[in-house]
N, C-alpha and C positions, 0 to 999 in steps of 0.2 A: 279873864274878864268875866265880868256878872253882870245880867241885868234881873231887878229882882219885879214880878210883876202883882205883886199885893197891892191890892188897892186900886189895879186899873180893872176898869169894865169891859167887860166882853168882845163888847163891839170894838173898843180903841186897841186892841192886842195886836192886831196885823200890821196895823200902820205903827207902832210904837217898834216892832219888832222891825221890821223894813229898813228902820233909820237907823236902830242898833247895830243890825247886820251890816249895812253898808257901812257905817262907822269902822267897824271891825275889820271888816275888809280891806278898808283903805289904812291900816295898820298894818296890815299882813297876820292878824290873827287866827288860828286855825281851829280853836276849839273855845268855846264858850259858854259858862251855864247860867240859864233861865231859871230861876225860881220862878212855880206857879203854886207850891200849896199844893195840898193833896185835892186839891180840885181835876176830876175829873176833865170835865167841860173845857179848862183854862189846858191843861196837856193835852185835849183833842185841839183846841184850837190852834197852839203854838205846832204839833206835829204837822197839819195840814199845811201852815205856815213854811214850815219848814221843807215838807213834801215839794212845794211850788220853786225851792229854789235847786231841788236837791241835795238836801243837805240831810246828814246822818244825823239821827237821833238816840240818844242812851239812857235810859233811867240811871240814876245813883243809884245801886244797892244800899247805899248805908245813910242815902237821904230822899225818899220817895215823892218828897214836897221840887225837886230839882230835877232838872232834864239839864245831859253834856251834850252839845251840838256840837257835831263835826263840820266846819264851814268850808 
């Protein structure tokens, strides 16, 4: 499963991500990638995001615009 975050603003990244994650969870899904763009700022923010629930983060080697999250 993908959520792709082009085009959302900064600010809305936490709470968009929250409702994805929980989505997911209640699937039983365990890994899933975030497109952010090779935006800096957007993979600090999604990592902290991710930091708060616990959850493992990966870059893609062969696509650096994408972060795997371990849920």
């Amino acid at each position: 499963m993908k959520i792709d975050l082009h085009g959302t603003r900064h600010h809305e990244v936490p709470r968009k991500l929250d409702v994805f994650f929980w989505e997911m969870m209640q699937k039983n899904v365990t890994s899933v990638e975030v497109v952010t763009g090779i935006s800096t700022k957007m993979k600090d923010i999604v990592i902290e995001s991710c930091k708060d629930y616990g959850f493992e983060v990966n870059e893609m080697y062969f696509n650096p615009g994408s972060l795997i999250i371990n849920l």
